[in-house]
C-alpha positions in Angstrom: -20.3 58.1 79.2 -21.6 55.2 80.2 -18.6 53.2 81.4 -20.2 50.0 82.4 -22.0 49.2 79.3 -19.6 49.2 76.9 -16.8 47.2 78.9 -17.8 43.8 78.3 -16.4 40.3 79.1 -13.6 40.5 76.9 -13.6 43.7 75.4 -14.9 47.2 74.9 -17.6 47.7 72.3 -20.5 50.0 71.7 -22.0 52.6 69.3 -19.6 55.1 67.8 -19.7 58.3 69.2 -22.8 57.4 71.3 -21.4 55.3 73.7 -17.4 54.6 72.8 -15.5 58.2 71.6 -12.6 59.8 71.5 -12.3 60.4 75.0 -13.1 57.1 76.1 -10.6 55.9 73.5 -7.8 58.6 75.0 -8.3 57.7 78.8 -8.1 53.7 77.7 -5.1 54.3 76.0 -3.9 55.8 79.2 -5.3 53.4 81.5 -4.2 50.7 79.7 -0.3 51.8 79.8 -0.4 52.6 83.4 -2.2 49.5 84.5 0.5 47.3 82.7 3.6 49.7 83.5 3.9 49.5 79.7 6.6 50.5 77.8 5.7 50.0 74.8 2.5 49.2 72.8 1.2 47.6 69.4 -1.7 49.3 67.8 -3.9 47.8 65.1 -7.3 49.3 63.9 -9.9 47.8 61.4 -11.3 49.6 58.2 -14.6 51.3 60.2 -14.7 54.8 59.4 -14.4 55.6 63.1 -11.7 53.0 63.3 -8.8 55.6 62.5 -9.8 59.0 64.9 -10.5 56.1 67.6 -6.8 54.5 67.6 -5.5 57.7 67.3 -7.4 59.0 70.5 -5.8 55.9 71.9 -2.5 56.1 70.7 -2.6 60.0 71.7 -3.2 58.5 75.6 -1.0 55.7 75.7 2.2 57.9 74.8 1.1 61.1 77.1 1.5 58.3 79.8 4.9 57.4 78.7 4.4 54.2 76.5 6.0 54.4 72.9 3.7 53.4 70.6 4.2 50.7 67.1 1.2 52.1 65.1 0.8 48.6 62.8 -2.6 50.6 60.8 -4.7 48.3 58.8 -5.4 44.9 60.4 -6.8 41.8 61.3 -7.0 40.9 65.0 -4.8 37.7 64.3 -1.9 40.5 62.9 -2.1 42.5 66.2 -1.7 39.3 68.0 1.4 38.1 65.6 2.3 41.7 66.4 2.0 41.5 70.2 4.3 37.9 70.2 6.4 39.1 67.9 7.7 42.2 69.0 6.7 41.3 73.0 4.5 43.9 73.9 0.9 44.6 74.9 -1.7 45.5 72.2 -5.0 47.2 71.3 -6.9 46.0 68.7 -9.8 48.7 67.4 -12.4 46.7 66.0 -15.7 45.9 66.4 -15.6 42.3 64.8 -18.7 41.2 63.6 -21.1 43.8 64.5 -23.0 46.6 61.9 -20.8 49.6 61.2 -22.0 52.3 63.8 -20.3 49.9 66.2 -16.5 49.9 67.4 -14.2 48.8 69.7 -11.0 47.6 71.5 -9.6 44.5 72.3 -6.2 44.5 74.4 -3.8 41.8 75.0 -0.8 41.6 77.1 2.5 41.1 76.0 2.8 37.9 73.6 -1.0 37.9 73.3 -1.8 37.0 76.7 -5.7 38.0 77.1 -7.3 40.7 78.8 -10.7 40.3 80.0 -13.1 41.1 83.1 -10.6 38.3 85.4 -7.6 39.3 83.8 -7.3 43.1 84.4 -9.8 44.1 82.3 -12.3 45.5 85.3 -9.1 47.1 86.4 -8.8 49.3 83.3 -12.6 49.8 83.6 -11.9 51.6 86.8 -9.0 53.4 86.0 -10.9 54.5 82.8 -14.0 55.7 85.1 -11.9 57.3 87.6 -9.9 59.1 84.9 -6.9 59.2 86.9 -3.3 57.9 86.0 0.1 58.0 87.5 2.9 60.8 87.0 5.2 60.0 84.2 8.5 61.7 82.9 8.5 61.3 79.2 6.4 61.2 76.1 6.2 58.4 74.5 6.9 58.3 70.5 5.5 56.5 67.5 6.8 54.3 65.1 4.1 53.2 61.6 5.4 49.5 60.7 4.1 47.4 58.5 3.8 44.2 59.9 2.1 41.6 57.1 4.5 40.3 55.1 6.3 39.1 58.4 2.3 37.3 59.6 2.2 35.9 56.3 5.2 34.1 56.7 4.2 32.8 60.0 0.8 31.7 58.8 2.3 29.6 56.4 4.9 27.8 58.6 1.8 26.2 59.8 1.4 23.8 57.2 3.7 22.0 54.7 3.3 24.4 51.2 4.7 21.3 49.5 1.8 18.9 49.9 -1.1 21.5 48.8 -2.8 20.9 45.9 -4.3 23.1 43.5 -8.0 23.4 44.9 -10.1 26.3 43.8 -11.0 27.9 46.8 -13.4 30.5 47.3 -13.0 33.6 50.1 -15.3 35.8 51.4 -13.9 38.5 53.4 -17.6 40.7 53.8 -15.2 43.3 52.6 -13.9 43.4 56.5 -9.9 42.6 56.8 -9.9 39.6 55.4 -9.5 41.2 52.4 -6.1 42.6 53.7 -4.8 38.7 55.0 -6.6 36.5 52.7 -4.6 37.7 49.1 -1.4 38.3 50.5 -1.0 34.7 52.2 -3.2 33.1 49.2 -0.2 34.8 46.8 2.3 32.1 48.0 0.1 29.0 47.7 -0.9 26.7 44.7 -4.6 27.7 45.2 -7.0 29.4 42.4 -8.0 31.4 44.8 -12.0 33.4 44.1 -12.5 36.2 45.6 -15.4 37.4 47.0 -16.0 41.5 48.3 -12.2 40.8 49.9 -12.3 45.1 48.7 -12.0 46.2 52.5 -14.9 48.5 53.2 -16.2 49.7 56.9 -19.5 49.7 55.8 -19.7 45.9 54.8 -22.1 46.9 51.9 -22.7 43.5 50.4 -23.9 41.6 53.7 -23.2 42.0 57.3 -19.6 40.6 58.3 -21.1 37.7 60.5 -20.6 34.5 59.2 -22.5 32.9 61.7 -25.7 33.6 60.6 -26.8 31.6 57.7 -27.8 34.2 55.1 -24.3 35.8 55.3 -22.9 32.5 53.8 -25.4 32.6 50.7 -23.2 34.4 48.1 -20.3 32.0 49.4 -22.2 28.7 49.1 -23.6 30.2 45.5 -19.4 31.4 44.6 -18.6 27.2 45.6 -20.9 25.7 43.6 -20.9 28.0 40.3 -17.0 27.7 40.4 -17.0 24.1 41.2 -14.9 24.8 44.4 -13.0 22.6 46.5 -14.2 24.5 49.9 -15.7 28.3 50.8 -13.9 30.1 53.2 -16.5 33.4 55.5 -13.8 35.4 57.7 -15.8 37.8 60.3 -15.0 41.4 60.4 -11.7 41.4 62.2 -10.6 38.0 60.6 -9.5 36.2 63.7 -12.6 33.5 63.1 -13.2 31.6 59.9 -16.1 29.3 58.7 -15.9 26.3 56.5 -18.4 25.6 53.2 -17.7 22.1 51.9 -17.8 21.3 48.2 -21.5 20.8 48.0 -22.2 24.6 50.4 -22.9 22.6 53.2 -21.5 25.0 56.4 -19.4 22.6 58.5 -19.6 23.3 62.1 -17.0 25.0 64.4 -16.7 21.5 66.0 -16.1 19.8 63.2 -13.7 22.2 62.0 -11.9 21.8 65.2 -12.0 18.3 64.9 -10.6 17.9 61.5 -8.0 20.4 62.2 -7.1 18.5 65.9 -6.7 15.2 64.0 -4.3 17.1 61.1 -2.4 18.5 63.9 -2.4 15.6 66.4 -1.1 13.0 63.2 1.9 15.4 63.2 2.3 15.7 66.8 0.9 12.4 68.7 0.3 12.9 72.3 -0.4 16.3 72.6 -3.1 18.1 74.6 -5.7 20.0 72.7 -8.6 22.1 74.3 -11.7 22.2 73.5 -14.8 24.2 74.8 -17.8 22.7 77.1 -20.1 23.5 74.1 -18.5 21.4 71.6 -19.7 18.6 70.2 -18.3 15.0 71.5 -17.2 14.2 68.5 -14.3 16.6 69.6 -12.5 15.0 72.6 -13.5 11.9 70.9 -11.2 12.7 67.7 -8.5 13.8 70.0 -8.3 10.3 72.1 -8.5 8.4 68.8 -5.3 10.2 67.4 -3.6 10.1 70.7 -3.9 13.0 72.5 -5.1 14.2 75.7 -8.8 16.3 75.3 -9.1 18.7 78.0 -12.4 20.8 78.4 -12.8 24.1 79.2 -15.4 27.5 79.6 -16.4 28.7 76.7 -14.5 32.2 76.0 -10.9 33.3 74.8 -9.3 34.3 77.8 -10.6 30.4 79.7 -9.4 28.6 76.6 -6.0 30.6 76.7 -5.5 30.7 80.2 -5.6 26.8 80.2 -3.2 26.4 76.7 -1.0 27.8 79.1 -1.2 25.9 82.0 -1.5 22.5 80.2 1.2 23.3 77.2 -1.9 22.9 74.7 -1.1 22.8 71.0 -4.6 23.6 70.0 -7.8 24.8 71.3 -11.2 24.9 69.3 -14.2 26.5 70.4 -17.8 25.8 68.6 -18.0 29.2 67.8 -15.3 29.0 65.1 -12.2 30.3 67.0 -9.2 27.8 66.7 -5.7 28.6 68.8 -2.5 27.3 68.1 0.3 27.0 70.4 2.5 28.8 67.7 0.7 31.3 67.7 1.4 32.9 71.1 -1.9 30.9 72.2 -4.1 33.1 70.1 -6.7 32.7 67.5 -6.5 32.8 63.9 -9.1 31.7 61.4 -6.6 31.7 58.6 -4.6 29.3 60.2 -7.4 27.0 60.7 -8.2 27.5 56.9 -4.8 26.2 55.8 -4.9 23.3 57.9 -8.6 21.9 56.5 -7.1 22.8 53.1 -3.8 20.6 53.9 -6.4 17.7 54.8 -8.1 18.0 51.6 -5.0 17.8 49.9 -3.6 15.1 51.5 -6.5 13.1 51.8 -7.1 13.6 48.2 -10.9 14.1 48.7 -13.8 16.7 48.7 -14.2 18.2 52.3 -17.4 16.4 52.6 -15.7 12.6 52.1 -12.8 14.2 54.4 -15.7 15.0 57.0 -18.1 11.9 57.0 -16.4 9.9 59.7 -16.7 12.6 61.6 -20.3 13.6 61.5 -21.4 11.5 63.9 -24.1 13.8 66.1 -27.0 15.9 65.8 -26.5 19.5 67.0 -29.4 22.1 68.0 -26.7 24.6 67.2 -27.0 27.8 69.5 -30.6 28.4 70.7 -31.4 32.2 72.3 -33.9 32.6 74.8 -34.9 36.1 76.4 -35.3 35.3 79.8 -35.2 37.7 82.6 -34.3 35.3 85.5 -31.6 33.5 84.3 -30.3 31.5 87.0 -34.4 30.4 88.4 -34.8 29.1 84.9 -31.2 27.0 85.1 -32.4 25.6 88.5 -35.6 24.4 87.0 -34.1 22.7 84.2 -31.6 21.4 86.6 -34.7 19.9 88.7 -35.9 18.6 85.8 -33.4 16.7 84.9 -32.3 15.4 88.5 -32.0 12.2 87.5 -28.1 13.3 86.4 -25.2 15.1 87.9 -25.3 18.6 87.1 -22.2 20.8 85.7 -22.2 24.6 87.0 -18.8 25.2 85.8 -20.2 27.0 82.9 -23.7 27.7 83.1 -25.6 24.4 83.5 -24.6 21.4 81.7 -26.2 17.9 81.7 -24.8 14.4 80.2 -25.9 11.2 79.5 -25.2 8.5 77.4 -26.8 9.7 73.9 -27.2 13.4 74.3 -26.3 16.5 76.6 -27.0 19.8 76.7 -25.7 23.2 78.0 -28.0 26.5 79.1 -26.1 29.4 79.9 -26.1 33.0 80.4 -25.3 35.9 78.0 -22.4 38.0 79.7 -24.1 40.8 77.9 -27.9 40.3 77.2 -30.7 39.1 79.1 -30.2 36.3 77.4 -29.9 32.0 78.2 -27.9 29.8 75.3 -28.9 26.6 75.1 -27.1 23.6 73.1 -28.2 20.5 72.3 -26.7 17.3 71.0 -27.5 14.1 70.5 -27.0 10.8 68.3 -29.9 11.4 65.7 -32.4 14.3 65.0 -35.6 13.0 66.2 -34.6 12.6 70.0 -32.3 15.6 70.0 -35.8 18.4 68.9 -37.4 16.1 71.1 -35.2 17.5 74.0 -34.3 20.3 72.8 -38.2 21.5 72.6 -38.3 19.6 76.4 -36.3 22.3 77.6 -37.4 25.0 75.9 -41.0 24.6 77.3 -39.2 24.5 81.0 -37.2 27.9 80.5 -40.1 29.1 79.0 -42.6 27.9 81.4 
């Protein structure tokens, strides 16, 4: 087994039973317990067919090394956080989000969702995993099957105020990943007509690939808006913890604007409250949290920065471009269908379409994420650096550039030979110009 490749920045992940099996699952499970001196342990698992003798390899591990295990089954990645804060113990998450079918993998938290990745333990595990070794224990730990969604679905909806929702018709894509387990049960208790789209959960995502972030994954949503005359489209990933936004006329809104929109909803409830936001987001961001009267504070891109500083700052929110929005309330963790009620709460309250709701908003032009193959990462950063010396460069993530009417940001790939690159700036013409400038220098 090749241990190195499938531990990752923030989780494990690779090819089922090439690369992640059974006995990597089983020596996790163990590692995992007896790195945290756990006592106890929430399990989750997605609807991949190697989803279910995965967790139980896992589950198998954790209570040989003395943890007791609560086996929640079937689940998004937002329930095994809930699940995690809730009940106050660590958690393993067996999902492979957004990637085909022959993938799978885990995702662990700490106790009350606290993240685990390659700063926070997760190189640790790595090693313990590797060196397939663990300490002594006394006792074998025992499992307990609880259901845990009815108890989630109440939380998610103390997020907004029932009361003031309208009547939309919304439509949901779940690409038959869990969504289809989240999406029903919390849409049961809201005045919504909700239309469903393949929310039948189904490992093999046989209408289109559970990634919502490429643009013909959102087809049959923006078709469902506009045959139903829809208020707003709703495209959860695999796992569910990320959601993106289709306005009335399926136009995809950005994670930025999302995560401005649902900053402003929050902040006009809560004036003066920090909210987070990513280096990669747009300025329209920060700039939406200082005009409602809170306090913007940037951070890395990546779950485990944007959590580690909710914590330190007493955040209520944090949005990243990418389309994963935390709340506070939620044990600092992300969940797309909170994110969903609150654009649907500023709909109604607003008493407009999500594109009238928006247009103060749009105020930028966005490259969106641009991936270059580059083998020399870091020589290709220093010559766009070079290139553009005339400004102060930023290396706290990658290389990032500012001036007055546009930015940008080139970074790595934690897991591919691969530089990002995102460019924004106050109309189209100069931001391709740029963007294209840059793109020529990496290139070159």
């Amino acid at each position: 087994m090749d241990i190195d490749r499938i531990f990752k920045a923030y989780d494990v992940r690779g090819v089922y039973p090439d690369e992640i099996d059974q006995e990597v699952a089983h020596r996790t499970g163990r590692a995992f317990v007896d790195f945290l001196g756990a006592r106890k342990v929430i399990v989750g698992r997605d609807a991949r067919a190697s989803s279910e003798p995965l967790s139980t390899a896992f589950i198998a591990g954790a209570v040989a090394q003395g943890a007791d295990v609560v086996d929640i089954g079937l689940a998004s990645t937002d329930m095994l956080y809930f699940a995690s804060g809730v009940l106050d113990a660590p958690g393993a998450m067996f999902t492979a989000s957004h990637n085909p079918p022959k993938y799978n993998g885990i995702k662990m938290c700490r106790a009350a969702a606290a993240p685990i990745g390659e700063n926070s333990g997760l190189l640790d595990i790595k090693e313990m995993v590797r060196a397939n070794e663990a300490a002594p224990v006394r006792r074998t730990g025992r499992i307990e099957q609880r259901d845990m969604l009815d108890d989630y679905v109440k939380h998610v909806l103390s997020f907004v105020d029932v009361s003031k929702l309208r009547p939309l018709v919304v439509v949901a894509d779940a690409a038959n990943g869990m969504g289809g387990l989240t999406v029903p049960s919390v849409f049961a208790q809201l005045p919504f007509e909700l239309i469903p789209l393949y929310l039948e959960i189904d490992g093999t995502f046989p209408n289109h690939p559970a990634d919502p972030l490429q643009p013909e994954n959102l087809r049959d949503l923006q078709d469902a808006v506009l045959r139903n005359g829809a208020a707003v489209g709703l495209a959860f990933d695999g796992d569910a913890d990320r959601c993106f936004i289709v306005d009335e006329k399926a136009q995809p809104v950005s994670g930025s604007l999302t995560a401005a929109l649902v900053a402003r909803s929050i902040l006009r409830k809560n004036p003066g409250e920090t909210v987070i936001h990513n280096i990669i987001c747009s300025r329209v961001v920060p700039e939406t949290i200082r005009e409602h009267g809170g306090t913007p504070v940037r951070t890395r891109v990546g779950h485990s920065f944007v959590k580690k500083v909710m914590a330190e700052t007493g955040a209520i929110f944090g949005g990243e471009h990418s389309g994963h929005y935390y709340f506070r309330d939620f044990w600092r963790a992300d969940s797309g269908l909170v994110a969903a009620l609150h654009v649907l709460e500023a709909i109604s309250e607003e008493n407009a379409p999500l594109s009238e709701v928006l247009a103060a908003l749009q105020r930028y032009w966005n490259s969106g994420e641009v991936n270059i193959e580059v083998s020399d990462q870091q020589g290709a950063m220093e010559r766009v650096a070079a290139s553009f010396a005339d400004a102060t460069p930023d290396w706290s993530d990658g290389l990032t550039v500012e001036f007055a009417d546009w930015w940008f940001n080139l970074r790595p790939s934690n897991t591919e030979p691969l530089l990002r690159l995102n460019v924004e700036a106050r109309d189209a013409a100069g931001g391709e110009t740029r963007r294209d400038e840059i793109l020529s220098i990496v290139n070159g």
